[in-house]
N, C-alpha and C positions, 0 to 999 in steps of 0.2 A: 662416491656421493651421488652422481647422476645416477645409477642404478638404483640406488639405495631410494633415491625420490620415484623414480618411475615404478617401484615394485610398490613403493606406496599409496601412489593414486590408482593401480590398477587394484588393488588388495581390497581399497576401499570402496573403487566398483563395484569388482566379485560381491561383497559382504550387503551392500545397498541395496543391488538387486536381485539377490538370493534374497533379501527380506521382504522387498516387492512382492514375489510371486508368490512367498508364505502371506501374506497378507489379504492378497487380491484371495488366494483361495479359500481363508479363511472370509471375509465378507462376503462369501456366495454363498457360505455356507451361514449365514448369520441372515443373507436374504431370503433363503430359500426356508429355513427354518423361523425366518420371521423371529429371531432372536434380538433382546437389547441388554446390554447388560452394566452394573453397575459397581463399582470399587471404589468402597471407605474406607481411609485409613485417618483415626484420631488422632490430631497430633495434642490436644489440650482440649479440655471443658473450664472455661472460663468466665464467671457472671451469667452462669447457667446458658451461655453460648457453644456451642462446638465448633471448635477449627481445627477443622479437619479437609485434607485431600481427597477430591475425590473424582473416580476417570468416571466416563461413560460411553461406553462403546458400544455402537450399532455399525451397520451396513454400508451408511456414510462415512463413520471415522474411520473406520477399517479401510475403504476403498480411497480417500482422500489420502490417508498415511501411506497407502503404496505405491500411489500415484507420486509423493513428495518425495520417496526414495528411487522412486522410479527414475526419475528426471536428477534428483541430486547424481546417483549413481553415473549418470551419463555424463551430466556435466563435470562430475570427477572426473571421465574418463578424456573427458575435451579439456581438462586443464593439465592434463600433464602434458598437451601439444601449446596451449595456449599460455601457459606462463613456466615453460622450461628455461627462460632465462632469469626467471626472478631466483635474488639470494633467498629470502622471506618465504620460504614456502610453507616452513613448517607451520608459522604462525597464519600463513592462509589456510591451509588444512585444519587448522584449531578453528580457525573463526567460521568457517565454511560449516564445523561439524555441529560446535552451538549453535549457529544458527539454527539448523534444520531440526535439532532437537529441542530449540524452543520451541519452533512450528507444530511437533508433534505433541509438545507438552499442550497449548492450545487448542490442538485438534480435538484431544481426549480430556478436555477442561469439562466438571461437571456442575461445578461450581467457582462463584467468582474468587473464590484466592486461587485457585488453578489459572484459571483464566488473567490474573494480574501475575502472574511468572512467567507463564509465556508468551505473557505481552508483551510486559518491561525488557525480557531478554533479547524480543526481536527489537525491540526499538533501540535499544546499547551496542546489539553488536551489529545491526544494519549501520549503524554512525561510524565502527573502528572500520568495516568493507569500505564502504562510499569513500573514507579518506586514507585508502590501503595507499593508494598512488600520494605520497606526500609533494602536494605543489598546492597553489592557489586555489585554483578551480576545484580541488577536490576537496581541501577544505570548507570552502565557501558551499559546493550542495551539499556537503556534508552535516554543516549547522544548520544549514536550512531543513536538513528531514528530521535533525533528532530536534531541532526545535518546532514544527508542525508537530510530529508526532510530541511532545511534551504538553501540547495543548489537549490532546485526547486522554493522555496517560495524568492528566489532574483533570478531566472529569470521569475518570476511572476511578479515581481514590474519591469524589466524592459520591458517585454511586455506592463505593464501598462503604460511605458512614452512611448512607440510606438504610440499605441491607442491613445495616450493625440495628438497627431498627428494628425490623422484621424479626431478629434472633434468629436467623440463617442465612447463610452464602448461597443455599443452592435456588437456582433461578426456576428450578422446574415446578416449584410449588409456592412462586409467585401468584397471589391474588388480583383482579385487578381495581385499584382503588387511584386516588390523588397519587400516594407516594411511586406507587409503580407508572404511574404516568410521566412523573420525572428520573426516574431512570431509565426509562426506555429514551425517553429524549437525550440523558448524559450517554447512554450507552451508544444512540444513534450519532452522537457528534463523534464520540470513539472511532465507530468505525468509516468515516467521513472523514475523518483526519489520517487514518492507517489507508482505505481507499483512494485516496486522492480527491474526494471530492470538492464542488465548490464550495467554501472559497479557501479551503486546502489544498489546491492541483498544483502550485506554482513546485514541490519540492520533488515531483515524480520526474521531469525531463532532468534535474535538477543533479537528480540523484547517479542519471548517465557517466559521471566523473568515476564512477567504481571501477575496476574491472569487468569484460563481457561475460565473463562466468558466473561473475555474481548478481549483474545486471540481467542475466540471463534465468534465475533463482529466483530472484526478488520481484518480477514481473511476469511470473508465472505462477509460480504456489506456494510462495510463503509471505512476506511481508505484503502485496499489496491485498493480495485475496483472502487476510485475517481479518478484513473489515467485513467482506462479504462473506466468510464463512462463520461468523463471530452473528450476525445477524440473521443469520439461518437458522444458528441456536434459537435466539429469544425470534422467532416468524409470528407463532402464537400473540405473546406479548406484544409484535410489531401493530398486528391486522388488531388486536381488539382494543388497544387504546387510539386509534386515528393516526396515529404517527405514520406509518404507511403514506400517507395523500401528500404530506412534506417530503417525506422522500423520494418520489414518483418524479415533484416536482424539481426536485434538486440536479435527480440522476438524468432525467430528461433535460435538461440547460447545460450540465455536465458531460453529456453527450455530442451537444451539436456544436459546445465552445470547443472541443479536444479533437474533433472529425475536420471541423474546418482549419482547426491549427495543424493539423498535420500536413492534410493537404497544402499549404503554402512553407512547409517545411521543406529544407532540403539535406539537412544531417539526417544520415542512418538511423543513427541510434536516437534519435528524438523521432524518428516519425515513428519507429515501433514505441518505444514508450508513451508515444500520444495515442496509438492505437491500443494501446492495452488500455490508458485511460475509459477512452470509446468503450472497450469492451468490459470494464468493471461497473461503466454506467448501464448497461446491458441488463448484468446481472441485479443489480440494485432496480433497476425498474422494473425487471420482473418479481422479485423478493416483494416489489411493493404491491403490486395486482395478486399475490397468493400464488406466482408459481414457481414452488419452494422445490419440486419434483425437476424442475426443465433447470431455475438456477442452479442445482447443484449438476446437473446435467452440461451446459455451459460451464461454469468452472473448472468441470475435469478435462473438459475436451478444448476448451479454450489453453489449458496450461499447456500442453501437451504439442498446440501448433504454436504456441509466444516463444516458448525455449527453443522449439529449434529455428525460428525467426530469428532469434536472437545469434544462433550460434552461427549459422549461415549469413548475417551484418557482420560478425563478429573474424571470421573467417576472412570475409572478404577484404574487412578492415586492414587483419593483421598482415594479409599477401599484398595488400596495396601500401605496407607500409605505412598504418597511420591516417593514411587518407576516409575521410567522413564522409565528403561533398559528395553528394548525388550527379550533380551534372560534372563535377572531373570525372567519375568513375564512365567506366559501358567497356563491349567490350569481354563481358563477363563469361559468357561463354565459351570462349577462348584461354580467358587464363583460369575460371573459375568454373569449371562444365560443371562439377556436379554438384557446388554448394550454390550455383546460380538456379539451375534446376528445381533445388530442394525451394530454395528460397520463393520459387515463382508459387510451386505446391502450398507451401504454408502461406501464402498471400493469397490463394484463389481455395483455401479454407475460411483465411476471415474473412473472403467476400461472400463466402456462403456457397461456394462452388455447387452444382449438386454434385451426390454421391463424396464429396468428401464430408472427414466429421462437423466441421464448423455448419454445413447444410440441416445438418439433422437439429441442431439444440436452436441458434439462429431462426430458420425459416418457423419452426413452431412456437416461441416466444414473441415473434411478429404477426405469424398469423391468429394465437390465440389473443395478443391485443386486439386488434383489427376486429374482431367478434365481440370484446366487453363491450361495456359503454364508455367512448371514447372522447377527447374533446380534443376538436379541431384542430385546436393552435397546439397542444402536444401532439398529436398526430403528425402535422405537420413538420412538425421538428424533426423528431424520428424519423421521416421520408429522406429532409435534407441530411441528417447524420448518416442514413443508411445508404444516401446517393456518396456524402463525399466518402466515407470509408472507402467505395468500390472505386473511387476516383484516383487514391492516393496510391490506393492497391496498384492499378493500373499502369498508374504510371511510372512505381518503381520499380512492373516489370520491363517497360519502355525503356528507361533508362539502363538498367539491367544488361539489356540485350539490344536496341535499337539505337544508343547511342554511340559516338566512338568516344575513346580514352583518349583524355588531356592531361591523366596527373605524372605522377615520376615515371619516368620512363626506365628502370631497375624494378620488376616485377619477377616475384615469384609467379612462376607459372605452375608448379607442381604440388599437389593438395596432398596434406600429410594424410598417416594412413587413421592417424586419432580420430582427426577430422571427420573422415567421411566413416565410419565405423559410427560415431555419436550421428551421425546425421544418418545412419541407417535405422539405427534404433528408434529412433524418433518418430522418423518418415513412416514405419511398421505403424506405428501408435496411431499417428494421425491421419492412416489410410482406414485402419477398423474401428477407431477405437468407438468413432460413431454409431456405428452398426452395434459394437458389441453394448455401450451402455446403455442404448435404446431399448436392449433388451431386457439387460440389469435393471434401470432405473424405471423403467416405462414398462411394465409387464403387461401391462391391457393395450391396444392399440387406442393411439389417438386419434383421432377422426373428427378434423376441425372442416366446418362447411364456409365457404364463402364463396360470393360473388363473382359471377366472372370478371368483371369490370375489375374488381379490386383485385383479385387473382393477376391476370394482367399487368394490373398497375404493378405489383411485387416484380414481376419479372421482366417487365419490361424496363425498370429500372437499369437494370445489367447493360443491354448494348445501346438505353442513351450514352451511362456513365462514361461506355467504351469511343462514343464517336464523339462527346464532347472532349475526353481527353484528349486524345488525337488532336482537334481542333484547339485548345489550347495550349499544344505544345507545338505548332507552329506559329502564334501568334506571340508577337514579342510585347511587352508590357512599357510603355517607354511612358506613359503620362506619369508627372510627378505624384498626381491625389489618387491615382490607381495603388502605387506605390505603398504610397502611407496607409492606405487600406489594407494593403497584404501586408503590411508591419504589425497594423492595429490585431490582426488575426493571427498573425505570425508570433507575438507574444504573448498566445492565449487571451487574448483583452485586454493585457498591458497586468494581470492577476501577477502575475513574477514580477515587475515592478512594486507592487503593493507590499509583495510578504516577503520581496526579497531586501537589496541594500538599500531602496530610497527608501521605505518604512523603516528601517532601521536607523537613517540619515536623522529622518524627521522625528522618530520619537528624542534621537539623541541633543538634537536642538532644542527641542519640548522641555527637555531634562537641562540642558544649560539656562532655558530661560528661567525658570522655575526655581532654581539655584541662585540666581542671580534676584528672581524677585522676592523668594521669600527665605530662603536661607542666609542670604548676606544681606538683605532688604529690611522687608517688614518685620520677619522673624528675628533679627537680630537688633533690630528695635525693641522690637515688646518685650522681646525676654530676653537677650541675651544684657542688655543695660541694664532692665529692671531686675534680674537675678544680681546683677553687681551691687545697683546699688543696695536692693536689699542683705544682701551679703555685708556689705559695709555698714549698715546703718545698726546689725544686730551685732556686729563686731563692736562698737559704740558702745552700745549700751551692756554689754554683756563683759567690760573691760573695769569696771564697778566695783568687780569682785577680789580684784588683786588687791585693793586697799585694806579690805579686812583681816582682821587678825586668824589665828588657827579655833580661839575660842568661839568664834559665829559658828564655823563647820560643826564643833562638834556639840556646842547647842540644838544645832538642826538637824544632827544625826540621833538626839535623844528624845526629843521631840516625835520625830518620824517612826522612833525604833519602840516609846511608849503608845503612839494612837495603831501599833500593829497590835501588840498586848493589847490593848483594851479590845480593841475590835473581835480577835479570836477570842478570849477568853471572859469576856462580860454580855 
């Protein structure tokens, strides 16, 4: 049986990334040939409507889809080290495989009933993963993401009776008028609620309760980055109805609430999931200035250092037994040389290292803002989001390596060979992969001018961030209202209270009072009496009838049965 499972998660490797490298080769050949191309299949003509499936494939879906196989493959290969003790495998391998073939169904969405299948599918089986672990806590994020997401996935179906409008699904021959103004706005809440954005962020830390394999999938390239690759489709539609200037605003607030909650975070796995937040607002604020070229550029290279962020928390987790806390762990390099190593690399990526990938899409998506025209108070924001990122970074290499270990003292000290084998493949990825899609995606050089001042200002941000940390991690926090500060921050803005059980609390109060005032109340006044008594009073009079003879009926049946004769026949 144990053989029989480990020939299966490597099988599924082999197969994943054999399809990767068919992919990736074929997108270079679709850029280089400047090819796009289109597949219809009718399934009915209906009220002179067609519904019909249909892909569309360029340069993007092809490199995005081997990018998804790229990273599932690996992380197959990190699960047969990291859930070798689970019975349920089989059913994790099923649910692992829909997933990602919803994601792809999505990718190559040309139209919206495409796009409504492999949306609904990532939203059903991201709910059975998050509550794979059966206890509390996984239930509870678990309703929390398939109920966020249920609020997108119904103003999906109402874009969908917009469209029935139009007399076609496909978006790319979209005009723009009133009606297409409100579906860009249903379609912008869609991917807002699949992103995480305000004021849908509370289900993304939330959702942590999954397994790291899957946690590791889901915050890299399929479920949260189908809002931002779902938006990159309709970019055209975004920029030319205004909706763009709302999102800008959104993704920018959404940035600097998820950078600073991190930072006063001290669970693993919530400070990468707050960082990916950070980093989907990234993409959305540049989606919303027109740079459709650099977001898709972040996306690929963003997913690429989150998973193996992820796998190396994840690693660390499982050798520490369980242990999350930032400040039990340190130490690391001793029991954990080389996923602490990898881990330090994929954090001085999202800081925008130079020469790693996260440098290259990062530093140009900042620098070409810094050149539009800007406004202040966003600007600023963005400095503070981009200072604590580097802060949070920092500090859980600090902790990492410059702290000493307080948790169980029963450590594995020896890193399986699964382990560091996924953490090599990764590491390859997010040492070039910068370099390689700057070329791909960027084929003219970019050559953005700025100010030296401002120049500066970007880079000099790095070793404040580094000597304030430092200074903050010897300073100990002891005032009570300092405290409640880092709480108000530390629960996103208290956003997880609102969507999490006290809104639930309060609507269900809402709903008892309401019951009590007008269902047993008022309502049961005015009508539930007055149906009785009128019920009674026509039982009264309608009781008449039993006194008469059989001769009345069929009086009244001759009667009735000659004014039909006359009527037809006179």
């Amino acid at each position: 049986m144990l053989s029989l499972k480990l020939n299966l998660y490597r099988l599924l490797s082999l197969m994943m990334l054999n399809f990767s490298l068919f992919l990736f080769l074929l997108s270079m050949n679709f850029m280089l040939n400047e090819k796009i191309m289109f597949l219809n299949y009718e399934i009915m003509n209906f009220s002179s409507i067609e519904w019909s499936l249909m892909l569309f494939i360029d340069k993007y879906s092809l490199m995005f889809n081997s990018l998804v196989l790229y990273i599932s493959g690996v992380i197959m290969l990190y699960s047969e080290y990291y859930m070798d003790s689970e019975k349920s495998f089989y059913e994790f391998i099923l649910l692992k495989l829909l997933f990602v073939m919803s994601m792809i169904i999505l990718i190559y969405s040309g139209n919206l009933l495409m796009i409504l299948l492999g949306w609904d599918g990532l939203g059903l089986i991201s709910f059975l993963l998050v509550i794979f672990y059966q206890n509390k806590s996984s239930l509870s994020g678990g309703l929390l993401t398939v109920l966020s997401n249920r609020v997108g996935d119904s103003f999906m179906i109402l874009s969908f009776g917009l469209m029935y409008m139009y007399s076609d699904f496909m978006f790319f021959s979209m005009n723009i008028s009133s009606e297409s103004l409100m579906i860009m706005l249903m379609l912008l809440i869609m991917s807002m609620t699949k992103s995480a954005q305000l004021p849908f962020s509370a289900w993304l830390p939330s959702a942590m309760s999954a397994p790291t394999p899957v946690s590791a999938l889901v915050h890299s390239s399929t479920l949260v980055t189908a809002g931002v690759y779902l938006l990159s489709r309709f970019s055209v539609l975004l920029m030319s109805t205004n909706v763009n200037e709302l999102l800008f605003f959104i993704s920018v607030v959404t940035m600097t609430m998820s950078s600073i909650s991190a930072y006063f975070e001290f669970d693993y796995k919530k400070i990468v999931a707050l960082s990916t937040l950070s980093q989907m607002s990234v993409m959305m604020m540049s989606l919303s200035v027109g740079l459709l070229s650099l977001t898709y550029f972040h996306l690929f290279v963003h997913a690429l250092f989150k998973s193996m962020m992820f796998l190396c928390v994840g690693g660390m987790i499982y050798q520490g037994f369980g242990n999350q806390d930032m400040r039990m762990s340190g130490s690391n390099q001793i029991f954990n040389s080389i996923s602490s190593s990898v881990m330090v690399l994929s954090l001085m990526s999202l800081s925008g290292m130079i020469f790693l990938s996260g440098y290259y899409s990062k530093d140009l998506i900042l620098e070409s803002y810094f050149t539009s025209d800007i406004n202040i108070v966003m600007s600023l924001m963005l400095i503070i989001s981009t200072f604590c990122t580097l802060m949070y970074s920092y500090r859980m290499c600090l902790y990492i390596y410059m702290n000493s270990f307080k948790g169980n003292s029963i450590v594995k000290f020896m890193e399986e060979f699964q382990l560091i084998q996924s953490l090599i493949f990764l590491s390859i990825g997010v040492l070039s992969s910068g370099v390689i899609m700057s070329w791909m995606l960027l084929p003219k050089p970019v050559i953005i001018f700025l100010s030296v001042q401002l120049k500066l200002m970007i880079l000099m941000i790095i070793p404040i961030s580094m000597i304030y940390q430092f200074l903050m991690m010897s300073w100990k926090l002891k005032s009570y209202k300092m405290m409640k500060g880092m709480n108000f921050f530390k629960q996103m803005w208290f956003i997880s209270m609102i969507s999490g059980q006290y809104s639930g609390i309060l609507f269900m109060k809402l709903y008892s009072y309401n019951f009590k005032i007008f269902d047993k109340g008022i309502m049961e006044l005015l009508v539930g009496k007055e149906i009785y008594k009128l019920k009674d009073s026509l039982t009264k009079k309608s009781s008449w009838s039993k006194y008469f003879k059989l001769e009345i009926y069929f009086i009244n049946f001759l009667c009735i049965f000659l004014s039909v004769i006359i009527f037809l026949y006179i």
